[in-house]
C-alpha positions in Angstrom: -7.5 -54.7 -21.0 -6.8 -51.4 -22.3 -3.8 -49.0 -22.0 -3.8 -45.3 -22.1 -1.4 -43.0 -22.8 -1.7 -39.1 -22.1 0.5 -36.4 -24.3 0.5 -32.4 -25.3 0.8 -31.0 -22.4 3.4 -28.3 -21.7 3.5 -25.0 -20.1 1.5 -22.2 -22.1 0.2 -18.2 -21.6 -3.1 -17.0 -20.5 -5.4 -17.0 -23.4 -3.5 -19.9 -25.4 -4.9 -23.1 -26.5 -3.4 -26.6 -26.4 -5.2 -29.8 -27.8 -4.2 -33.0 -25.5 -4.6 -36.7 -26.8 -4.9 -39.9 -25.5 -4.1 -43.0 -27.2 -5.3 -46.5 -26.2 -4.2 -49.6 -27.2 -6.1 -52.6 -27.6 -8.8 -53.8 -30.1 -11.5 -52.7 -27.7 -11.1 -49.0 -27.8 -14.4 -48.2 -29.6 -16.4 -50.4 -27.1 -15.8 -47.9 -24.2 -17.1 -44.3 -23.2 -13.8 -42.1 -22.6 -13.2 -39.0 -20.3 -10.9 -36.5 -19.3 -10.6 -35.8 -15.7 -8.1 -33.4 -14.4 -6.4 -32.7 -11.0 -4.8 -29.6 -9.5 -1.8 -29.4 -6.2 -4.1 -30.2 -3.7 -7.2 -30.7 -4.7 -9.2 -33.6 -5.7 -9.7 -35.1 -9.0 -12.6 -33.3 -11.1 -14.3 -34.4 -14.3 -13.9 -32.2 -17.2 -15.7 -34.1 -19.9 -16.9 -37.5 -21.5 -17.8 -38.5 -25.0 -19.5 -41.6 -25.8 -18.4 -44.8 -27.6 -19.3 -43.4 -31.2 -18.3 -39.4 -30.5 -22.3 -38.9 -31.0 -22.8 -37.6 -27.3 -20.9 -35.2 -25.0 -21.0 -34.4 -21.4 -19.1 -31.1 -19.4 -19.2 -29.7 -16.5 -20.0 -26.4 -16.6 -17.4 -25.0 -16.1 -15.9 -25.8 -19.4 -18.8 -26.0 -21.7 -17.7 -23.1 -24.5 -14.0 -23.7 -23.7 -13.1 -26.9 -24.0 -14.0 -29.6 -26.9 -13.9 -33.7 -26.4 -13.7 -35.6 -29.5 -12.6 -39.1 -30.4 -11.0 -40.6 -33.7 -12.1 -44.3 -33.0 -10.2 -45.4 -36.3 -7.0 -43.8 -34.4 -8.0 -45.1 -31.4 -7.1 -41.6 -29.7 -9.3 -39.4 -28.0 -8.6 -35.4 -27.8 -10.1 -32.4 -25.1 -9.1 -29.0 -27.3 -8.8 -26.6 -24.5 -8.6 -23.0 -25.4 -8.7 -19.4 -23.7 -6.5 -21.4 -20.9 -6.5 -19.6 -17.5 -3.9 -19.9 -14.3 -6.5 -22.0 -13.1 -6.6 -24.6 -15.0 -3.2 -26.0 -14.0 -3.6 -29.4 -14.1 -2.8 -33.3 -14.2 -5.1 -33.9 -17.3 -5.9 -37.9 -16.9 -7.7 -39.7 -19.8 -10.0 -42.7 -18.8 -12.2 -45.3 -20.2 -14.6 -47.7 -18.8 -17.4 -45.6 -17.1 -20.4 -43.6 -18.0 -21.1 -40.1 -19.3 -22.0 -38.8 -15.8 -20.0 -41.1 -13.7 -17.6 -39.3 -10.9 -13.8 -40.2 -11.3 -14.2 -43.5 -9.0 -16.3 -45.1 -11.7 -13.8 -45.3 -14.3 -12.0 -48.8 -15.4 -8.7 -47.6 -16.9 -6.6 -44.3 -16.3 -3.6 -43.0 -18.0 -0.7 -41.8 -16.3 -1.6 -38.3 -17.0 0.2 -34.7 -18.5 0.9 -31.9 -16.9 -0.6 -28.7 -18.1 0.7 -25.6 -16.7 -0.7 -21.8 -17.6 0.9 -18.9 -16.9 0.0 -15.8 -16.1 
């Protein structure tokens, strides 16, 4: 069993950068590839990126490759996604997750955190 617990987010400008982390609990952290997902009013739940069990290996999507950093402190057992040159757009739930693959969709993940809310002004 793991646990998994979301914080940093908070209402920022355009152009700001915010670093969110997710702690886990449990001795098992290091044994699982973690993502970030993220999901805005009304749409659906999209994947923004995955890092494997060791940090070695990342995975965006697109549309945050350049932007937006995953990185994991296995020691802390906390994972971070350093998010910077934030838009309106990316108004979000930000969920961590652990248990699926570096290319799985959000259905194939084990274990979800509650999520923070990001919110970017204009």
């Amino acid at each position: 069993q793991l646990q998994l617990v979301e914080s940093g987010g908070k209402l920022v400008q355009a152009g700001d950068s915010l670093r969110l982390a997710c702690e886990g609990s449990g001795r098992f952290f290091s044994t699982y590839a973690m993502g970030w997902f993220r999901q805005a009013p009304g749409k659906e739940r999209e994947f923004v990126a995955t890092i494997s069990r060791g940090g070695g290996t990342a995975n965006y999507a697109d549309s945050f490759k350049g932007r937006f950093t995953i990185s994991r402190d296995n020691d802390k057992t906390t994972m971070y996604l350093q998010m910077n040159s934030l838009k309106p757009e990316d108004t979000a739930v930000y969920y961590c997750a652990a248990g699926g693959s570096l290319t799985s969709g959000p259905r194939h993940w084990t274990y979800w955190g509650r999520g923070t809310q990001v919110t970017v002004s204009s």
